[in-house]
LOBA-739268 format. One record per residue (C-alpha): residue number from 1; residue in three letters; x, y, z. Coordinates in Angstrom, 1 decimal, m for minus. Layout:
BEGIN
PT   num   residuo       c1       c2       c3
PT   NUM       Ala        X        Y        Z
...
***
This chain:
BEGIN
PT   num   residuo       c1       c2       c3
PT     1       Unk      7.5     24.0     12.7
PT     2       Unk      4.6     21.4     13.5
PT     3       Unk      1.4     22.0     13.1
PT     4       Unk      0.3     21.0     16.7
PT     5       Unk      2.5     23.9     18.4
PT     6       Unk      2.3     26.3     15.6
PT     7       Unk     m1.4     27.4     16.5
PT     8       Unk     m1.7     27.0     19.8
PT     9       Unk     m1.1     30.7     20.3
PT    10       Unk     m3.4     32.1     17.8
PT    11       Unk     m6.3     29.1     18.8
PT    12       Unk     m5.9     30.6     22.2
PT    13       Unk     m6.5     34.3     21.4
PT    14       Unk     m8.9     33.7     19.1
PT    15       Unk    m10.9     31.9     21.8
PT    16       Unk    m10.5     34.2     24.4
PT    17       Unk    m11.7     37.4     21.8
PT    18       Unk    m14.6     34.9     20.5
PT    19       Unk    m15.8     35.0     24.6
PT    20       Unk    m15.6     38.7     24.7
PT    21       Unk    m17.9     39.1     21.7
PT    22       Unk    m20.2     37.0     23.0
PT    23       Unk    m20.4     38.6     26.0
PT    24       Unk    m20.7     41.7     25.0
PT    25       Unk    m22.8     40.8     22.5
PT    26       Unk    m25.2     39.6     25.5
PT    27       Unk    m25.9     43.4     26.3
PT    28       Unk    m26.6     44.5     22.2
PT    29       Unk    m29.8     44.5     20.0
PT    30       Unk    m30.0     41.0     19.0
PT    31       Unk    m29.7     42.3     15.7
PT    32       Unk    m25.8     43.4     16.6
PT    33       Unk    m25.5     39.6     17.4
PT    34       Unk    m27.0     38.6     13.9
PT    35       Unk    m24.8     41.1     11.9
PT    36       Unk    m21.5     39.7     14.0
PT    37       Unk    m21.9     35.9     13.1
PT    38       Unk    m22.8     37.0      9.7
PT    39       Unk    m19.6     38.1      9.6
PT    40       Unk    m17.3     35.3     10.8
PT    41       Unk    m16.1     33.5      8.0
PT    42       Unk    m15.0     36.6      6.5
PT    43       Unk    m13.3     38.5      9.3
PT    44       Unk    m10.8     37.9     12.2
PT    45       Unk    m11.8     37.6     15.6
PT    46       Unk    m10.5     40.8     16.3
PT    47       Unk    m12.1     42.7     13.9
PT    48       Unk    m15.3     41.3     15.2
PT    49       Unk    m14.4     42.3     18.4
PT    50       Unk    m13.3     45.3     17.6
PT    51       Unk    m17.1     45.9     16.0
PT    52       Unk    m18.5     45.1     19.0
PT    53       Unk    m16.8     47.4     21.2
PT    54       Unk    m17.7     50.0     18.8
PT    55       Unk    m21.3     48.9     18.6
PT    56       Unk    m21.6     48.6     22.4
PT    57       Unk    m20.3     52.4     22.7
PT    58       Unk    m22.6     53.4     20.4
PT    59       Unk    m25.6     51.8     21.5
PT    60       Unk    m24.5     53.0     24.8
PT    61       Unk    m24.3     57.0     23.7
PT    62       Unk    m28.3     56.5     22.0
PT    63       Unk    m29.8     54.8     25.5
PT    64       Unk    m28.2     57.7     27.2
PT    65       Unk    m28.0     60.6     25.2
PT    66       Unk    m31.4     59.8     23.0
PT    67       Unk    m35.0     60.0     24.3
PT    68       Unk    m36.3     58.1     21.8
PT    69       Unk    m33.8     54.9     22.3
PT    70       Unk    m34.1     55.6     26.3
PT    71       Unk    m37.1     54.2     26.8
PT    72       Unk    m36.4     50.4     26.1
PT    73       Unk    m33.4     48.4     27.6
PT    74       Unk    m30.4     47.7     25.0
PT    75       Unk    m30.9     44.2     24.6
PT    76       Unk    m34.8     44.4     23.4
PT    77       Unk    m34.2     47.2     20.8
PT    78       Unk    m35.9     45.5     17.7
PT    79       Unk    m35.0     46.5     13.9
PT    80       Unk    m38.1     48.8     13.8
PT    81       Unk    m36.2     51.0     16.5
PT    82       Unk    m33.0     50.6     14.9
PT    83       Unk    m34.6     51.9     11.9
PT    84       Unk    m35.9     55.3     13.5
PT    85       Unk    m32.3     56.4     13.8
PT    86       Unk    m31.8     60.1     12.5
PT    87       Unk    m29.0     61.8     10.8
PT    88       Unk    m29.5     64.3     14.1
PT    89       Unk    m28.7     61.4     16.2
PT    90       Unk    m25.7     60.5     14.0
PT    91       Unk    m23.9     63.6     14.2
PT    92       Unk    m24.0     64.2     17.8
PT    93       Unk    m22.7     60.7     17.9
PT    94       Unk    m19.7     61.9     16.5
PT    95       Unk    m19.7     64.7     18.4
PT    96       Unk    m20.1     62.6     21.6
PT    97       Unk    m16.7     61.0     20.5
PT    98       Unk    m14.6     64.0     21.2
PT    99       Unk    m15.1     63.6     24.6
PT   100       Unk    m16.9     61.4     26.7
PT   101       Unk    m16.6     59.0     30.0
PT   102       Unk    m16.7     55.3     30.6
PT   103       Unk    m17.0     53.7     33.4
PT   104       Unk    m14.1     51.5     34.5
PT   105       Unk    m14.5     48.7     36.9
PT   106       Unk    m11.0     48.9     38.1
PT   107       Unk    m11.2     52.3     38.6
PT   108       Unk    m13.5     54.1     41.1
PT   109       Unk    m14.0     56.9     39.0
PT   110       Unk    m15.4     57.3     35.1
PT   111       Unk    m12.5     57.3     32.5
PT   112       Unk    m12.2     60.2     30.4
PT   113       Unk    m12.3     59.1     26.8
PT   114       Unk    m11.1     61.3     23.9
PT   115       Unk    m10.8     60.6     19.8
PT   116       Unk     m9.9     62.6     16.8
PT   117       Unk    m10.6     62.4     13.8
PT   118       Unk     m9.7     58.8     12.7
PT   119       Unk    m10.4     56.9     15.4
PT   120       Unk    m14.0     58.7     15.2
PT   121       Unk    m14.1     57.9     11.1
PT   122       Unk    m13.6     54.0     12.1
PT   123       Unk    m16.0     53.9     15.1
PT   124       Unk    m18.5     55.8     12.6
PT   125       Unk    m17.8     52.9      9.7
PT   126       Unk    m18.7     50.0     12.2
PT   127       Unk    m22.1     51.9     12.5
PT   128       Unk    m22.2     52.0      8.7
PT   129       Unk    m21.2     48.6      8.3
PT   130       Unk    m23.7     47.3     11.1
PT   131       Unk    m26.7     49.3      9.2
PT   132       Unk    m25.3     48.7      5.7
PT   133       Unk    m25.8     44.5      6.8
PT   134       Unk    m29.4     45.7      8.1
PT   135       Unk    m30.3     47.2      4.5
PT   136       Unk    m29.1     45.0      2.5
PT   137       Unk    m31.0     41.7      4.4
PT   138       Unk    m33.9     44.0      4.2
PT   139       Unk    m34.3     44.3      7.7
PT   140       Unk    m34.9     47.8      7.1
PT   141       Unk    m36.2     49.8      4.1
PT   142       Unk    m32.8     52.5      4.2
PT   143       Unk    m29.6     53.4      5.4
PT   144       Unk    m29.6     56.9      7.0
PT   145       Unk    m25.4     56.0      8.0
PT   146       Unk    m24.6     56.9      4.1
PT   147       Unk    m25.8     60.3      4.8
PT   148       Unk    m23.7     61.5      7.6
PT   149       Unk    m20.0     62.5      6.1
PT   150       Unk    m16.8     61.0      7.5
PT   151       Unk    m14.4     63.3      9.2
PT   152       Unk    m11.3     63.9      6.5
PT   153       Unk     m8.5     62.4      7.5
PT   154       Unk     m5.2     64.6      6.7
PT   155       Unk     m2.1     62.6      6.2
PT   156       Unk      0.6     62.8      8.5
PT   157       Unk      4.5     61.7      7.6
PT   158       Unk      5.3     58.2      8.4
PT   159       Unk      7.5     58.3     11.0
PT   160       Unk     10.4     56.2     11.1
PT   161       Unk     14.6     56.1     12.6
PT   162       Unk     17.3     57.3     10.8
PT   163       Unk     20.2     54.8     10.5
PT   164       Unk     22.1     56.5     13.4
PT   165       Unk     18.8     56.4     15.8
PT   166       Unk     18.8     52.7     14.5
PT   167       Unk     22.3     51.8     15.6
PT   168       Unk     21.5     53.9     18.9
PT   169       Unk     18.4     51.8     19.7
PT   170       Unk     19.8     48.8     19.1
PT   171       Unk     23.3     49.7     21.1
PT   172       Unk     21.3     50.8     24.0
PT   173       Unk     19.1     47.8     24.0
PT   174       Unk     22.8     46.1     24.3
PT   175       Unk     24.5     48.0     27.1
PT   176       Unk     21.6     50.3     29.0
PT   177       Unk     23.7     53.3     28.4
PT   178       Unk     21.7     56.7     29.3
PT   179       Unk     19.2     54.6     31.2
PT   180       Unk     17.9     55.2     34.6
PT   181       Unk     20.0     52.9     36.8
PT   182       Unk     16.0     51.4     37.6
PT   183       Unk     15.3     50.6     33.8
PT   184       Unk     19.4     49.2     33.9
PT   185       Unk     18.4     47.1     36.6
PT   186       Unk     15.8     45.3     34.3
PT   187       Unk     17.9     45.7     31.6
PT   188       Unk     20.6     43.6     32.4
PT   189       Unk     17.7     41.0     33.2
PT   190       Unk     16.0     41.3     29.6
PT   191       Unk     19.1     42.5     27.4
PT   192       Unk     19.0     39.8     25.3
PT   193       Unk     15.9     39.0     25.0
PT   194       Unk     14.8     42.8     24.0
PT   195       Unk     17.8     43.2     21.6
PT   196       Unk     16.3     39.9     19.4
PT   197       Unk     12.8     41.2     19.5
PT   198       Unk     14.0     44.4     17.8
PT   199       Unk     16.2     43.0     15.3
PT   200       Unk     13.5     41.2     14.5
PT   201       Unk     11.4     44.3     13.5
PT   202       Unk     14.0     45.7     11.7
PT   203       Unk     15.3     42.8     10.0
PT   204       Unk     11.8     41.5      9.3
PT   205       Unk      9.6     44.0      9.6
PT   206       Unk      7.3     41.8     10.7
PT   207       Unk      4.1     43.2     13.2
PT   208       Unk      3.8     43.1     17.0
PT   209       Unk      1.2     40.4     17.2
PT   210       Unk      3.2     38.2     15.2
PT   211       Unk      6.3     38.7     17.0
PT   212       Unk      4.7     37.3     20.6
PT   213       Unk      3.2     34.5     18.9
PT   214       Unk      6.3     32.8     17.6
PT   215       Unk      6.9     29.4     18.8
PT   216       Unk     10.0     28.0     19.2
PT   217       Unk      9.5     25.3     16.6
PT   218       Unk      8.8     28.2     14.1
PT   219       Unk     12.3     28.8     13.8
PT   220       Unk     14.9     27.7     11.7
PT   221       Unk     18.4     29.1     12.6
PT   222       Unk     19.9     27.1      9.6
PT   223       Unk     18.0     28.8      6.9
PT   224       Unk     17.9     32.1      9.0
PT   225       Unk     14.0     32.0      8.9
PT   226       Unk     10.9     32.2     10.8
PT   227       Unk      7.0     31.1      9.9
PT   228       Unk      4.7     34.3     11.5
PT   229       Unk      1.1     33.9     11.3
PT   230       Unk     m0.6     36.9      9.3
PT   231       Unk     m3.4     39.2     10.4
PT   232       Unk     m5.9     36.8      8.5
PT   233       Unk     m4.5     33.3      9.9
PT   234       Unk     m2.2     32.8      6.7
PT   235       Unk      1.3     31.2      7.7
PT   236       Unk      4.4     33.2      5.7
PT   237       Unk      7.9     32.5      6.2
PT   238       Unk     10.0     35.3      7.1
PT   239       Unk     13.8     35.4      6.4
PT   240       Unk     16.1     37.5      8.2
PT   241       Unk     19.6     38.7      8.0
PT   242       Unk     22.6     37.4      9.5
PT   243       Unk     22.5     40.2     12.3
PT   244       Unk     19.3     39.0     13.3
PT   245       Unk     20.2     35.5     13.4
PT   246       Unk     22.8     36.5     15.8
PT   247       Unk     20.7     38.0     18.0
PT   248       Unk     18.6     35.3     18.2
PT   249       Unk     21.0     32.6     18.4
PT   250       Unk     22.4     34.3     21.8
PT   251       Unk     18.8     34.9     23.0
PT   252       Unk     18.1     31.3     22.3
PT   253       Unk     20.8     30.2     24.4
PT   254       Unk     19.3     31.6     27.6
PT   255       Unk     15.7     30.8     26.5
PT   256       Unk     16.9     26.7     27.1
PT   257       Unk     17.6     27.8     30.8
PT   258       Unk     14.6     29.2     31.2
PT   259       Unk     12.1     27.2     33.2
PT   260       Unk      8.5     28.5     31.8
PT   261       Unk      5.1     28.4     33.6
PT   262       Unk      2.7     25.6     32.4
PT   263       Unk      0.8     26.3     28.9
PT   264       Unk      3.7     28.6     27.7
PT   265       Unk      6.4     26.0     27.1
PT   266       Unk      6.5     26.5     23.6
PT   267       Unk      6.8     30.7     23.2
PT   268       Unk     10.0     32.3     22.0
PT   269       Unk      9.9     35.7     23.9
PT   270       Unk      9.1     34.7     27.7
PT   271       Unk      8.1     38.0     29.9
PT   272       Unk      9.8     38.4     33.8
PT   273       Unk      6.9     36.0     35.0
PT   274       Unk      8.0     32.9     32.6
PT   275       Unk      5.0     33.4     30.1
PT   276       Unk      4.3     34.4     27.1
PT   277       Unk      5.2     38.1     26.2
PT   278       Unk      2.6     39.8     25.4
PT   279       Unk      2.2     42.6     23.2
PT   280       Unk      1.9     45.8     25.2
PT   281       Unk      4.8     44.6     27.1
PT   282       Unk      6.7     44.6     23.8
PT   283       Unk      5.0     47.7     22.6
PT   284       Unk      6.4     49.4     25.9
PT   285       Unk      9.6     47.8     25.7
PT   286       Unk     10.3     49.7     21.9
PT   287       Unk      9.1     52.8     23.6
PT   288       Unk     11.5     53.3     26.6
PT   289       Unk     14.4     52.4     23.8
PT   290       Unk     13.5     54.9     21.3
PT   291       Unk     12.6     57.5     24.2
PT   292       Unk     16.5     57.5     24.4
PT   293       Unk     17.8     56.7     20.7
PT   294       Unk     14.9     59.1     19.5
PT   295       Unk     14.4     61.3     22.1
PT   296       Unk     12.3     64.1     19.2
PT   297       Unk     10.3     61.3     18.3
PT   298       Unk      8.2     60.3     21.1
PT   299       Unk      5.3     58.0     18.6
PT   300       Unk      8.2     55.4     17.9
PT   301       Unk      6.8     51.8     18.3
PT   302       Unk      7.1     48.5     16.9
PT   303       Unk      4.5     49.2     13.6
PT   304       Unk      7.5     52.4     13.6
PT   305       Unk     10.0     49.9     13.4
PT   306       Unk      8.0     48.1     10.8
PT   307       Unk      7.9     51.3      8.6
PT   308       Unk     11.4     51.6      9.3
PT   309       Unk     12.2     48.6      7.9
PT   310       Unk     10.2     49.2      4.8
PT   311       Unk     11.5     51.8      4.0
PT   312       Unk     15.1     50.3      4.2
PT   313       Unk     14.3     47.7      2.1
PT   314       Unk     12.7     49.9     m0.8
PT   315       Unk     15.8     52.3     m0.8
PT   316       Unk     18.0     49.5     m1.3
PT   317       Unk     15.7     47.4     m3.7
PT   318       Unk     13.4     49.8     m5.3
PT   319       Unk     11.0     47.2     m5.5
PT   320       Unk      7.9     48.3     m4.4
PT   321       Unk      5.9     44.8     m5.0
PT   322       Unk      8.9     42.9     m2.5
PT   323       Unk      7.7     45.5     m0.3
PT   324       Unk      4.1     44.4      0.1
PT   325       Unk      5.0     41.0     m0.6
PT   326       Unk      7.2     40.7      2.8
PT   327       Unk      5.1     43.2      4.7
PT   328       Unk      1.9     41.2      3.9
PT   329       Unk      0.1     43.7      1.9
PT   330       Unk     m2.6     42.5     m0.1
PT   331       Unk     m2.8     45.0     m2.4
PT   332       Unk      0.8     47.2     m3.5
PT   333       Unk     m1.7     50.3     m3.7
PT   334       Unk     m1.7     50.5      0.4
PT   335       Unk      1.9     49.8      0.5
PT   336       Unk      2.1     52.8     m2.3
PT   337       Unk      0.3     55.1      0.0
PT   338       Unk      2.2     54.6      3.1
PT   339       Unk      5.6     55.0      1.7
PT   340       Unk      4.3     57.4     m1.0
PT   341       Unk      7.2     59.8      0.0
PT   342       Unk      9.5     57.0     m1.2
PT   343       Unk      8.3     57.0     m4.7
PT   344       Unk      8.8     60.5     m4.4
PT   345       Unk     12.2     60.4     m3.7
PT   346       Unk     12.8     58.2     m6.7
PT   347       Unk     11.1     60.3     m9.0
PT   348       Unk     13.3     63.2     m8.2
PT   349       Unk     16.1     60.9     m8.7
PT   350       Unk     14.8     60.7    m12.3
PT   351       Unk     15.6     63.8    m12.3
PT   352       Unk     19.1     63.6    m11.9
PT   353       Unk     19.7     61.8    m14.5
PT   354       Unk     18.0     63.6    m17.6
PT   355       Unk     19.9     66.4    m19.1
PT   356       Unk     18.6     69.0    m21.3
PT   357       Unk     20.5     71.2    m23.8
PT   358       Unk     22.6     73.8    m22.1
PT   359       Unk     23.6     71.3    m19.4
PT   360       Unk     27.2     70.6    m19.4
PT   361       Unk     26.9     66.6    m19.0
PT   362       Unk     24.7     66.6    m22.4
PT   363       Unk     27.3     67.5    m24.3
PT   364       Unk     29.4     65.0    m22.9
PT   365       Unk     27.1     61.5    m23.8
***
């Protein structure tokens, strides 16, 4: 687990988002510019990116949508422009999000974009967080973001496998049965390697992003454990059960014969082309599984397999602070409010166990 190989990964995509920023940022206010940097040492790279994406859409809607914000280039809006946006302009922003095209280089027609309701909520608090840094450096004398509402965001179920879809997406991962005899045909080619990466997620529960960027060196098959590198750059070590280190052992053995491309010597999961897997090609490799183990649930993916896992772990432990704890939660209240429904259950199993005259069993203690 040295140092020198244990970054590499993250260095890497942290370079290659800090480029993208930039560049977009090139085609911003300069002000969008100011508010990123300002943000840096508080934020990952791609949260920052991800501002600027949203920022770039936005500023993108009010050059074509607005009169007022038509008739400068982008780039040259100063903060006395920014500060003649409306609350009008605001809402039919968000209305704009519904529906709306991009264009797409690799493409030679516009892409039709569509968002509901939270994916417009967090494009809308970039816009709030952009003006909120504008206010409160007293670049400009109010913040007309605060006045617009959110959309309300309705809780769905967490969606998660049942122990037998479990066992099926796991088996199937093993042998390709029900498969296409196409998918089979990769399948024989990647069985082993696909069967580790989702015990992993269900022995771990461990995210997608942190899954690709294991290095070899961060394992340790002797101890059963593996250092991941969190969503803020900390290092945690992961332990995972003897199932997992299995899976990973016979994986492990084919990874040594396994001649990688240049730059990519050190990565545990290797795609077809000898690199390192990335993580839509994992993302897509949970999907076709659970297409088959969970046919009725077609939203299963890895952060699915991470709920999954969670919840596992609470039934068994009860302990909702172990939860956060291995999951990386910093605070045990967003762990409480994605697995509500399993405090729930326990509460009804409080239940059970108070009787109240009248009740046979109270006579009986």
């Amino acid at each position: 687990m040295a140092d020198s190989n244990r970054n590499k990964y993250r260095d890497e995509m942290d370079a290659k988002r800090i480029l993208q920023i930039r560049e977009i940022a090139r085609d911003l206010p300069q002000a969008c510019g100011d508010f990123l940097r300002a943000i840096a040492l508080t934020t990952s790279s791609l949260t920052r990116l991800a501002y600027a994406i949203d920022l770039n859409t936005f500023f993108q809607f009010l050059h074509q949508e607005r009169l007022f914000f038509a008739q400068k280039p982008i780039p040259l809006l100063d903060d006395s422009d920014l500060e003649k946006l409306t609350q009008s302009d605001l809402t039919a922003y968000a209305e704009y999000l519904t529906y709306y095209l991009k264009s797409d280089e690799s493409h030679s027609e516009d892409r039709v974009l569509v968002n509901h309701d939270l994916a417009i909520k967090r494009k809308l608090c970039s816009i709030r967080s952009f003006y909120d840094y504008l206010f409160k450096n007293q670049r400009i004398g109010s913040n007309i973001t605060e006045l617009v509402p959110l959309p309300k965001i309705h809780e769905k179920p967490i969606l998660r496998l049942s122990k037998a879809e479990m066992m099926k997406l796991l088996s199937t991962a093993q042998d390709g049965a029900d498969m296409s005899k196409g998918q089979q045909r990769f399948q024989r080619i990647t069985a082993r390697r696909d069967y580790a990466i989702l015990c992993l997620f269900l022995g771990t529960g461990m995210r997608v992003s942190e899954c690709v960027g294991i290095n070899l060196r961060d394992l340790d098959m002797e101890n059963n454990a593996v250092l991941v590198t969190r969503k803020g750059g900390n290092q945690v070590v992961l332990y995972f059960p003897p199932e997992t280190a299995d899976a990973l052992g016979e994986y492990l053995e084919e990874r040594k014969e396994i001649e990688t491309l240049p730059g990519h010597e050190d990565a545990l999961f290797l795609s077809l082309q000898k690199k390192r897997i990335s993580q839509r090609a994992v993302q897509n490799l949970v999907k076709k599984y659970a297409a088959i183990a969970a046919p009725l649930k077609p939203r299963i993916s890895p952060h699915k397999l991470r709920s999954t896992y969670a919840t596992n772990l609470y039934q068994e432990t009860g302990d909702i602070y172990l939860v956060a704890d291995v999951l990386g939660h910093t605070s045990v209240d967003t762990t409480r409010k994605h697995y509500a429904d399993m405090t729930d259950a326990r509460r009804r199993m409080a239940a059970e166990h108070v009787h109240l005259p009248g009740d046979p069993e109270f006579s009986e203690k």
